[in-house]
VEXDO-128644 format. One record per residue: residue number from 0; y, x, z of N, C-alpha, C, O in turn. Coordinates in Angstrom, 1 decimal. Layout:
<sites>
  num     n_Y     n_X     n_Z    ca_Y    ca_X    ca_Z     c_Y     c_X     c_Z     o_Y     o_X     o_Z
  NUM       Y       X       Z       Y       X       Z       Y       X       Z       Y       X       Z
...
</sites>
This chain:
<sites>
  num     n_Y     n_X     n_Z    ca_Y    ca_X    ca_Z     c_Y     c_X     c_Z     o_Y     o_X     o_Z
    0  -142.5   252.6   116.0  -141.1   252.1   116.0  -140.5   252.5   114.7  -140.6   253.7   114.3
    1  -139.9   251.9   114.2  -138.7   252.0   112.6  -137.6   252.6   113.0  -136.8   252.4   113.9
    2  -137.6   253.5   111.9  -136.2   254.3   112.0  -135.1   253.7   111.9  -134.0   254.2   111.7
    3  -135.3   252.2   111.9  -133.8   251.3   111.8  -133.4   251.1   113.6  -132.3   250.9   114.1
    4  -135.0   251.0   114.3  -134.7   251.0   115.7  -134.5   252.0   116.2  -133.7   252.0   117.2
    5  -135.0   253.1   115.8  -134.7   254.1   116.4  -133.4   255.0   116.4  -133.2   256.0   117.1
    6  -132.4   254.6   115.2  -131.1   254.8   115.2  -130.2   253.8   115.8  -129.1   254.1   115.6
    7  -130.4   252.7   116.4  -130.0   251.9   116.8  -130.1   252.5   118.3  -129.2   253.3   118.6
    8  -131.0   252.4   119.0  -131.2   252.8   120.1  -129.9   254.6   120.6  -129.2   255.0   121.5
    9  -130.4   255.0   119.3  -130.0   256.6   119.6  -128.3   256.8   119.2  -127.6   257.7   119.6
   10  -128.2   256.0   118.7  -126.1   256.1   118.0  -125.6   254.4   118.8  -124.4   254.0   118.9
   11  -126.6   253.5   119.2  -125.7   252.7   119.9  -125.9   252.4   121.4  -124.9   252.0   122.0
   12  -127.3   252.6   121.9  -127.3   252.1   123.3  -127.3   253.3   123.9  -127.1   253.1   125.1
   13  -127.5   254.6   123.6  -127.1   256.0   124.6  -126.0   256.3   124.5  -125.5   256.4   125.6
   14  -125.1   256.5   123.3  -123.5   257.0   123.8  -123.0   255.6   124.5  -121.9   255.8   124.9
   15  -123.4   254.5   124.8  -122.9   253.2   125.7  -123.3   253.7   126.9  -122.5   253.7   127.8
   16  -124.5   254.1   127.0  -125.1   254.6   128.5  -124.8   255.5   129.2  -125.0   255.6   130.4
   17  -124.1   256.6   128.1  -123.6   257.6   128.6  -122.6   257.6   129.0  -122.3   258.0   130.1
   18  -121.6   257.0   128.0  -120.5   256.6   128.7  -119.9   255.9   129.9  -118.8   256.0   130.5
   19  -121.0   255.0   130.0  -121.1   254.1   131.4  -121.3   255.0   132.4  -120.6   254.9   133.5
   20  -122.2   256.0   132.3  -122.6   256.4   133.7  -121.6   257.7   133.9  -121.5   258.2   135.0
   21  -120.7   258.4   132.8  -119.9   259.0   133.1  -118.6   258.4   133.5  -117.7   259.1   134.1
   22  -118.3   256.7   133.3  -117.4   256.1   133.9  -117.7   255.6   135.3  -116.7   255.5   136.0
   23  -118.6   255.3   135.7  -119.2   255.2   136.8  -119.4   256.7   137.8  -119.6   256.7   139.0
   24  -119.2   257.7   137.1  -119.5   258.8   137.8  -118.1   259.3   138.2  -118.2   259.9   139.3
   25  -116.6   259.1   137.5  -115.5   259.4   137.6  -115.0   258.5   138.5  -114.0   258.7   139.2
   26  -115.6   257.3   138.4  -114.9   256.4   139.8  -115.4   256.5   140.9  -114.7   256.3   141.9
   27  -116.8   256.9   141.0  -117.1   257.5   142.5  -116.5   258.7   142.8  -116.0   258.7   144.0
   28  -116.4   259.7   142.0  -115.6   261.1   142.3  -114.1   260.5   143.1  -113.8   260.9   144.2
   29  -113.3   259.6   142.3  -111.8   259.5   142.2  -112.0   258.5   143.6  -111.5   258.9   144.6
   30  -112.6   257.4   143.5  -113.1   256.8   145.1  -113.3   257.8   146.6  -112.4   258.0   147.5
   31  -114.2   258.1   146.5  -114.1   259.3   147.0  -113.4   260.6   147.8  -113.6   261.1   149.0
   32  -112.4   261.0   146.8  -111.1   261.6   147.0  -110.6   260.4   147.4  -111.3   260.1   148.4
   33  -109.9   259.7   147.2  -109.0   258.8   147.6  -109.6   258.3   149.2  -108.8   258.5   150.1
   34  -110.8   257.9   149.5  -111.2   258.2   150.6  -110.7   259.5   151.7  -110.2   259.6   152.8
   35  -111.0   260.3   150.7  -110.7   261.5   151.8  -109.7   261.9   152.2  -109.6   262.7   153.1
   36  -108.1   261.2   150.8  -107.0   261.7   151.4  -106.8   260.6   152.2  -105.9   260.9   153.0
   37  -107.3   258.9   152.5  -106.8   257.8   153.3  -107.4   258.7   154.8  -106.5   259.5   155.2
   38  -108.3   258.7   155.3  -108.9   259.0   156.2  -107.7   260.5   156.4  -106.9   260.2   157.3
   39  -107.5   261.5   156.0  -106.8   262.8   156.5  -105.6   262.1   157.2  -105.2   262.2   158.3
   40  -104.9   261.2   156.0  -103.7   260.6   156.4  -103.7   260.1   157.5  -102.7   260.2   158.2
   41  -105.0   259.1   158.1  -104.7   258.6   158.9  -104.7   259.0   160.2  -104.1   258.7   161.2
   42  -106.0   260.5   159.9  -105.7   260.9   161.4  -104.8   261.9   161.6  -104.9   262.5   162.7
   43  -103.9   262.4   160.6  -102.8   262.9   160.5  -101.3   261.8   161.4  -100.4   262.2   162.2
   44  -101.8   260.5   160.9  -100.7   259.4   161.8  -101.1   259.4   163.1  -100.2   259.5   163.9
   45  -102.1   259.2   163.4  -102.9   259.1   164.9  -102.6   260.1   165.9  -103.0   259.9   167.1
   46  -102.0   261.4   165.5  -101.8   262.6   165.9  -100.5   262.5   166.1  -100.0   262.7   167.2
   47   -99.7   262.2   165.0   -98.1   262.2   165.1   -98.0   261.1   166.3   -97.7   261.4   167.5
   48   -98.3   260.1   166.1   -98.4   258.7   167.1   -98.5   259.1   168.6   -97.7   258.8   169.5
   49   -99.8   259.9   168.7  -100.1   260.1   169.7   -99.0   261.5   170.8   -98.7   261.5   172.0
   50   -98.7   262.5   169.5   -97.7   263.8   169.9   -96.4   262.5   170.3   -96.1   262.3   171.5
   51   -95.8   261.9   169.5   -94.7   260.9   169.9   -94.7   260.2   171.6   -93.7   260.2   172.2
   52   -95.7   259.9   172.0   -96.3   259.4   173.3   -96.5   260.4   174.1   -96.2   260.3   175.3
   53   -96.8   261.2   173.8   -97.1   262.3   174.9   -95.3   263.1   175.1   -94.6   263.3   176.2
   54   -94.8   263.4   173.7   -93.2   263.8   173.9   -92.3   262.9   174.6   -91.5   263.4   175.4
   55   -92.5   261.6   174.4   -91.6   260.8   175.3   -92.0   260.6   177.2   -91.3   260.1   178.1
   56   -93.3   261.2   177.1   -93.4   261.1   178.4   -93.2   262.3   179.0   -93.2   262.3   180.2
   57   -93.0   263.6   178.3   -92.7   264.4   178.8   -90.9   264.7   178.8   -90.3   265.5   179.5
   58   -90.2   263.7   177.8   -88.8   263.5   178.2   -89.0   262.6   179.5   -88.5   263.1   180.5
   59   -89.5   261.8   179.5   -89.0   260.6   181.0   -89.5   261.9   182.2   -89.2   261.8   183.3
   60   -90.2   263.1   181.7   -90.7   263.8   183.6   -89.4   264.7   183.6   -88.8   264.8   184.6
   61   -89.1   265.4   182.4   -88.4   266.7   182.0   -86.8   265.6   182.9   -86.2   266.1   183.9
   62   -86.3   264.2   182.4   -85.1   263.6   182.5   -84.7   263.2   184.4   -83.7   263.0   185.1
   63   -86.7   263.3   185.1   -86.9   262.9   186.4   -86.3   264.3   187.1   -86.6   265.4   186.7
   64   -85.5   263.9   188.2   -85.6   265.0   189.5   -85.2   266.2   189.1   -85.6   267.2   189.7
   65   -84.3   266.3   188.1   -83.1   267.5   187.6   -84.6   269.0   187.2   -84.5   270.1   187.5
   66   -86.0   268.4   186.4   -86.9   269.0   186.0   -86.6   270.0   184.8   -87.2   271.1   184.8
   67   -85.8   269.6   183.9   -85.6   270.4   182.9   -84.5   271.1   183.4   -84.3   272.1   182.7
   68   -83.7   271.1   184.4   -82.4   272.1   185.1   -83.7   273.1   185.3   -83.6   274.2   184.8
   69   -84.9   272.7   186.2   -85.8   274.0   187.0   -86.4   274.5   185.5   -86.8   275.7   185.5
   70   -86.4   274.0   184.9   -87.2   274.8   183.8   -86.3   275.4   183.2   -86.9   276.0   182.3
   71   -85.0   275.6   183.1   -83.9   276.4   182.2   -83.7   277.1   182.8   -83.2   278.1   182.3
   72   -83.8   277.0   184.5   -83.6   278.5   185.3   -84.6   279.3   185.2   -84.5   280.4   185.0
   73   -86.1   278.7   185.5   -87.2   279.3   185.4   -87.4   280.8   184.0   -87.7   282.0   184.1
   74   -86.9   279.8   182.8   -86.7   280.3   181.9   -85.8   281.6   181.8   -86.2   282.7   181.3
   75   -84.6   281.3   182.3   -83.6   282.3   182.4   -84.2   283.4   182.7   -84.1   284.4   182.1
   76   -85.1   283.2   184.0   -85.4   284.2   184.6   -86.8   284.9   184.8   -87.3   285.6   185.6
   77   -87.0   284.2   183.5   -88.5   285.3   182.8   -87.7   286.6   181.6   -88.1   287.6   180.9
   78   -86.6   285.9   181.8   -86.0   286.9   180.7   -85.4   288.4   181.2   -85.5   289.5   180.6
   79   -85.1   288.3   182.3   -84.8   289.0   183.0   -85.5   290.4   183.5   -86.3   290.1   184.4
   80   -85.4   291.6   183.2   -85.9   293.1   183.8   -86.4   292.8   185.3   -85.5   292.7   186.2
   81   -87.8   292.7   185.5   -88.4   292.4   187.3   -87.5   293.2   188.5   -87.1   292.8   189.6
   82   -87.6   294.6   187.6   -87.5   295.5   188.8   -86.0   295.8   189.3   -85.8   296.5   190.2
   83   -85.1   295.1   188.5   -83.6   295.4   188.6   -83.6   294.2   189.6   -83.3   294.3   190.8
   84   -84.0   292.6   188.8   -84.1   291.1   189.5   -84.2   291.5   190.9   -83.3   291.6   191.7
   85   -85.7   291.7   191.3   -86.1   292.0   192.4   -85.2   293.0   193.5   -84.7   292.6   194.5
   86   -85.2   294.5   192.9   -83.9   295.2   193.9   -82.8   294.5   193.9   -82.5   294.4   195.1
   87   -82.0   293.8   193.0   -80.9   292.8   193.7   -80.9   291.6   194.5   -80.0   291.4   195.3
   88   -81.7   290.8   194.3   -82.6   290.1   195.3   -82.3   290.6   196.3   -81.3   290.4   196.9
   89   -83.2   291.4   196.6   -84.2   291.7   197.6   -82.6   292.2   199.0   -82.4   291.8   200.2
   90   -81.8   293.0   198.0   -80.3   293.6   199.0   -79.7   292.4   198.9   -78.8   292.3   199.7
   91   -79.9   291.5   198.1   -78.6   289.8   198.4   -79.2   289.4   200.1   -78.5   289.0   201.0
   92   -80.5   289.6   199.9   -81.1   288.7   201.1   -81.2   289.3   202.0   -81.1   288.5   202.9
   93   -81.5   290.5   202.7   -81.5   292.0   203.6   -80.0   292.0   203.9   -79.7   292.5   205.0
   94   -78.8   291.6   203.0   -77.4   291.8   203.5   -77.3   290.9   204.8   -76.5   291.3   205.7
   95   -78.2   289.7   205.1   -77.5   288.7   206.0   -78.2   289.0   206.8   -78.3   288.0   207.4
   96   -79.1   290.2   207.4   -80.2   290.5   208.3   -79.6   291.9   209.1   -79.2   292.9   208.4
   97   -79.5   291.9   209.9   -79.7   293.1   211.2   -80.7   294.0   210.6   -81.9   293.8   210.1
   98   -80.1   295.1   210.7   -81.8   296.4   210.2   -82.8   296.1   211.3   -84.0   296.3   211.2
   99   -82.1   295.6   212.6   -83.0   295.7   213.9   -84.2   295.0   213.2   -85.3   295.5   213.0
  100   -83.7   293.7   212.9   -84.7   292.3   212.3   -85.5   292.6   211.3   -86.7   292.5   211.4
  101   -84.8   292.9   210.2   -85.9   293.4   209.2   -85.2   294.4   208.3   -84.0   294.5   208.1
  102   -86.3   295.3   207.6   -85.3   296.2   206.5   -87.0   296.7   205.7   -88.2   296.8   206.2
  103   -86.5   296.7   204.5   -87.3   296.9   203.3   -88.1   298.9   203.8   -87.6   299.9   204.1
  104   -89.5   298.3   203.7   -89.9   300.0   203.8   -90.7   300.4   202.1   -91.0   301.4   201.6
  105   -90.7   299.3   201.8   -91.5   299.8   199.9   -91.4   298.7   198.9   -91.8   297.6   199.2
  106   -91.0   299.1   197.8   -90.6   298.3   196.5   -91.3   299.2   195.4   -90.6   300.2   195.0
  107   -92.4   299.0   195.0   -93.1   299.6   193.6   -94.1   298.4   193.2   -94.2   297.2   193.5
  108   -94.7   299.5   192.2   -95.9   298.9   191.1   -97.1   299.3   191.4   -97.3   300.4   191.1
  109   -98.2   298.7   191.9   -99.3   299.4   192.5   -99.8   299.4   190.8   -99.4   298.6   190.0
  110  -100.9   300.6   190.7  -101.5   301.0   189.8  -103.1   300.0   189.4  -103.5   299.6   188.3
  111  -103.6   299.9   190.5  -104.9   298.9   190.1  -104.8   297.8   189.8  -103.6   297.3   189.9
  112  -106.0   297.0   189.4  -105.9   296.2   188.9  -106.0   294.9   189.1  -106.9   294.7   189.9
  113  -105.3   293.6   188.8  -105.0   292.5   189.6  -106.3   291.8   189.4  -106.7   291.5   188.3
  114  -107.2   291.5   190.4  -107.9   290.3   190.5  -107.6   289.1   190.0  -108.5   288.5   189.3
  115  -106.7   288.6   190.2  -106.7   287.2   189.8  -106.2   287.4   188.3  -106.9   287.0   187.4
  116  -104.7   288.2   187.9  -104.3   287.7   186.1  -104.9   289.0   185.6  -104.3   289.4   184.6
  117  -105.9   289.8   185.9  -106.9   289.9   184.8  -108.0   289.5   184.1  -108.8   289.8   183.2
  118  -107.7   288.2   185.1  -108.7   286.9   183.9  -108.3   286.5   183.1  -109.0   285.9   182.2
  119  -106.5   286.8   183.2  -105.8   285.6   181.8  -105.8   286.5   180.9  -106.1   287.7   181.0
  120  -105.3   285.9   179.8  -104.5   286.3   178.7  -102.9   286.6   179.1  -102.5   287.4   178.3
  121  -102.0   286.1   180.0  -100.5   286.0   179.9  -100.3   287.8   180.5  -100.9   288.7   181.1
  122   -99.0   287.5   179.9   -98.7   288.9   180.4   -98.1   288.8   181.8   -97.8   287.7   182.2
  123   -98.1   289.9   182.5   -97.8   290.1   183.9   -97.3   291.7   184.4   -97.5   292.8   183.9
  124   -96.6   291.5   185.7   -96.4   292.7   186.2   -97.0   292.4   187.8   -97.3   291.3   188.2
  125   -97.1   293.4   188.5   -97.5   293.4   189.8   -96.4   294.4   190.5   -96.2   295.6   190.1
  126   -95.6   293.8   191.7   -95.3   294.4   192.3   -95.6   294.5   194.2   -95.8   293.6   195.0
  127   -95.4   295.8   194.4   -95.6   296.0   196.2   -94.6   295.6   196.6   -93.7   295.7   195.8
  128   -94.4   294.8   198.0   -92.9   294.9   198.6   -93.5   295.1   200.3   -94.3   294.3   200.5
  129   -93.2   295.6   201.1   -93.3   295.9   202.7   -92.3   295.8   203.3   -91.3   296.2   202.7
  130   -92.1   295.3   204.4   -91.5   294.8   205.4   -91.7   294.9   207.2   -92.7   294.6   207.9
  131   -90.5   295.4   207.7   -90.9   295.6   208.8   -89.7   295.1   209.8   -88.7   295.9   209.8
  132   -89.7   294.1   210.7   -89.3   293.3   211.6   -89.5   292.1   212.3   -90.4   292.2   213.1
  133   -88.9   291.0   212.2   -89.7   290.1   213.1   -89.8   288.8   212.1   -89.1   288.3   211.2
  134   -91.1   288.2   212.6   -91.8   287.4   211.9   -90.5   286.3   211.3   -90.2   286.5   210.1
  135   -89.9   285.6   211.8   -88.8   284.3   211.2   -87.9   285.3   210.2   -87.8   284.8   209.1
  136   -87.3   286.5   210.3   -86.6   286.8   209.4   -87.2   287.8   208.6   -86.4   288.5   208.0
  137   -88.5   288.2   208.4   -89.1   288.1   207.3   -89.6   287.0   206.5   -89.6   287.2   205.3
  138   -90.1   286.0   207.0   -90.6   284.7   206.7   -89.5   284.0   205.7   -89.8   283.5   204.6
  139   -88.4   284.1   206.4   -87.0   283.6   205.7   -86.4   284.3   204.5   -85.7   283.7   203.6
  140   -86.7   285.6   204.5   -86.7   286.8   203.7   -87.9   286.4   202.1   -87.5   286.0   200.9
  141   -88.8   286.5   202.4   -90.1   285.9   201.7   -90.1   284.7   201.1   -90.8   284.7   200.1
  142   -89.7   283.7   201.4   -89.5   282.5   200.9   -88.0   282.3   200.0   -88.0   281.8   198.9
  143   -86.9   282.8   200.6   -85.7   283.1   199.4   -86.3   283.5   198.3   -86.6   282.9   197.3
  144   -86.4   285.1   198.9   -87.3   285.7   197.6   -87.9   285.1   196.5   -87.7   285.4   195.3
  145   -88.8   284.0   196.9   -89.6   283.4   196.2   -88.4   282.3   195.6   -88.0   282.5   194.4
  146   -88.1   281.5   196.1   -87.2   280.6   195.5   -86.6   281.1   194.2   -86.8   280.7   193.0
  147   -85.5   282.2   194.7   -84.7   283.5   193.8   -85.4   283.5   192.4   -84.9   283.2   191.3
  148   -87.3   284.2   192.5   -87.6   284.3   191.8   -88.9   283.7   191.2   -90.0   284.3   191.0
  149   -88.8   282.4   190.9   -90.1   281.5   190.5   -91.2   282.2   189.6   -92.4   281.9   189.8
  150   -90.9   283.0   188.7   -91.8   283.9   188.9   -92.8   284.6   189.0   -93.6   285.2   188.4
  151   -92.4   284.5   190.2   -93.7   285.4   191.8   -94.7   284.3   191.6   -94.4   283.2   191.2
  152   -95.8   284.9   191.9   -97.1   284.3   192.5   -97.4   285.4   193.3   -97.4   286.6   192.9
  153   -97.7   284.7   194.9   -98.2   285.9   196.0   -99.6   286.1   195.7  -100.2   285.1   195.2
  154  -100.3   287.8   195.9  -101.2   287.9   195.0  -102.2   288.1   196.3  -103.3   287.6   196.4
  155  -101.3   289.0   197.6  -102.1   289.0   198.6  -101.2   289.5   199.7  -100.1   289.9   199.3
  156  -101.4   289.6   201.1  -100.6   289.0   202.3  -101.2   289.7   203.1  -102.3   289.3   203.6
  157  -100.5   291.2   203.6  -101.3   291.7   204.4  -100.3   291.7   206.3   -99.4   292.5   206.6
  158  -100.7   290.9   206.9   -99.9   291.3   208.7  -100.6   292.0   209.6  -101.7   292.0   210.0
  159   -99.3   292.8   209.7  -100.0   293.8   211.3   -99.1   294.1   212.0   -98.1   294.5   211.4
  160   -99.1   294.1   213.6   -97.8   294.7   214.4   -97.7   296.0   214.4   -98.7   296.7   214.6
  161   -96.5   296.5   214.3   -95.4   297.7   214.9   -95.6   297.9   215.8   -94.8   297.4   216.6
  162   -96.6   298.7   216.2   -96.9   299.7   217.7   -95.4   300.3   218.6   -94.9   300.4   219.7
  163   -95.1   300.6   217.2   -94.1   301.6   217.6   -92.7   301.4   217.8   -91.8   302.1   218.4
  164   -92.6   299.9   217.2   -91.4   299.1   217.4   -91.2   298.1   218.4   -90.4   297.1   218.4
  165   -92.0   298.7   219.6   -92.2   297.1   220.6   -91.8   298.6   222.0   -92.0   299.8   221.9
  166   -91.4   298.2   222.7   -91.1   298.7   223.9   -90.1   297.8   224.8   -90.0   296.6   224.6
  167   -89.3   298.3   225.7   -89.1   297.5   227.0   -88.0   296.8   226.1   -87.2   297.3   225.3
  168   -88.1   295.3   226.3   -86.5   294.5   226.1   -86.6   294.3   224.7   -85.7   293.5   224.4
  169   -87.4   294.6   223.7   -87.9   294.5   222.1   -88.4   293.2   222.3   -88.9   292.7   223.3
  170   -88.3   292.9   221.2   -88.9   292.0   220.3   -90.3   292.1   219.9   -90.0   292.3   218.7
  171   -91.5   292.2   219.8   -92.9   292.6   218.7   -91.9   292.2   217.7   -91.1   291.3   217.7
  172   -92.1   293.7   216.5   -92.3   293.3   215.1   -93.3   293.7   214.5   -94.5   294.1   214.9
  173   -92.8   293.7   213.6   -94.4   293.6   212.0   -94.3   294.2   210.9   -93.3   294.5   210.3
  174   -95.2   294.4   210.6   -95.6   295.3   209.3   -95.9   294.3   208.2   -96.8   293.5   208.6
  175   -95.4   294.1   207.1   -95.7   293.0   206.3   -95.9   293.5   204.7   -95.0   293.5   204.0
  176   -97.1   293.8   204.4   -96.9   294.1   203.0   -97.4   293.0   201.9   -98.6   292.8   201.9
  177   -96.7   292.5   201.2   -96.9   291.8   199.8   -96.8   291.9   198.7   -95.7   292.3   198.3
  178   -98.0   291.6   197.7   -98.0   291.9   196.7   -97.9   290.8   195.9   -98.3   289.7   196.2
  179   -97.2   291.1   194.8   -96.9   289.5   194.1   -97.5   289.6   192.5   -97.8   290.8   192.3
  180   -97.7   288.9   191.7   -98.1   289.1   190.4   -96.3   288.5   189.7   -95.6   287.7   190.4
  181   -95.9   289.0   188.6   -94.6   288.4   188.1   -95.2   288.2   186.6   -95.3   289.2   185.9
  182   -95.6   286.7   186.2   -95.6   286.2   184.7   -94.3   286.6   184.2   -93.2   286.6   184.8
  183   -94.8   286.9   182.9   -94.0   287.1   182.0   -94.0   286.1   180.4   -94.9   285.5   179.9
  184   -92.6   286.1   179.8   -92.9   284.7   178.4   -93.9   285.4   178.0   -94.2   286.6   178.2
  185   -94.6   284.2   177.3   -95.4   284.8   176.3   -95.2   284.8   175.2   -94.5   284.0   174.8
  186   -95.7   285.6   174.6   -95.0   286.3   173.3   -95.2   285.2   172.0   -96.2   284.5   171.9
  187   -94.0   285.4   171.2   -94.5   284.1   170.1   -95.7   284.4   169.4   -96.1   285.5   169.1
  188   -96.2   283.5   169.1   -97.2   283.8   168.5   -97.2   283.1   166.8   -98.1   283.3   166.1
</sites>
């Protein structure tokens, strides 16, 4: 080969070649990217799109059956100290009762540990409450309660009769102890 071809080759068809495949190399790079921000973008829209559909359908449930009223009370009253809630409660609803009928024998915090919300993560309290009188106005008692404080989840439900409360012209009453679990907000995260 002549050094007239071989400087031809070497000063005109390699820096052409080089250049080509470094322009060719910068458009697949910049293609590429541009791929990767179209595709982010889109399922960045697909997400918004989809959060928009899921928010409006939770305005039409939140706007149904006075649902966001129960959730701003609910609310209210996660905010609230259990054990003050509960003791006023508990004397709002014992005021409209006969001691005969029913009267509070225990309001605490049992120390062990909850079966069921020590599987979660949320925070919680556990409280005791006992009861001793007759089944409908404890029943009636128990269900206020619960209303009062949405809150509550009954954790467990123990009945037994009052031996000692039944004699001539009585009523049978009862011994009623429940334990409730009380969720608490969860904390921002």
């Amino acid at each position: 080969m002549s050094n007239y071809l071989k400087s031809i080759l070497l000063f005109g068809y390699l820096p052409t070649s080089l250049l080509l495949v470094g322009v060719l190399a910068g458009t697949y790079y910049f293609h590429t990217s541009l791929e990767e921000k179209k595709q982010s973008k889109k399922t960045a829209y697909e997400n918004y799109q989809k959060n928009v559909k899921e928010l409006e359908l939770l305005e039409d449930f939140l706007g149904k059956d006075q649902h966001r009223e129960k959730m701003k009370f609910l609310g209210s009253h996660l905010d609230e100290d259990l054990l003050q809630t509960l003791s006023r409660n508990l004397a709002e609803i014992l005021a409209k009762y006969d001691e005969e009928d029913i009267h509070n024998t225990e309001i605490g915090q049992p120390t062990s540990a909850s079966p069921i919300a020590s599987q979660t993560e949320s925070s919680f309290s556990r409280v005791n409450l006992g009861f001793e009188g007759h089944f409908s106005a404890i029943q009636e008692s128990i269900t206020e309660l619960e209303f009062r404080m949405p809150q509550l989840s009954l954790e467990s439900l123990t009945i037994s009769t009052n031996i000692a409360g039944t004699g001539s012209g009585k009523l049978p009453s009862l011994r009623v102890k429940v334990n409730y679990l009380c969720w608490h907000r969860p904390e921002a995260s």
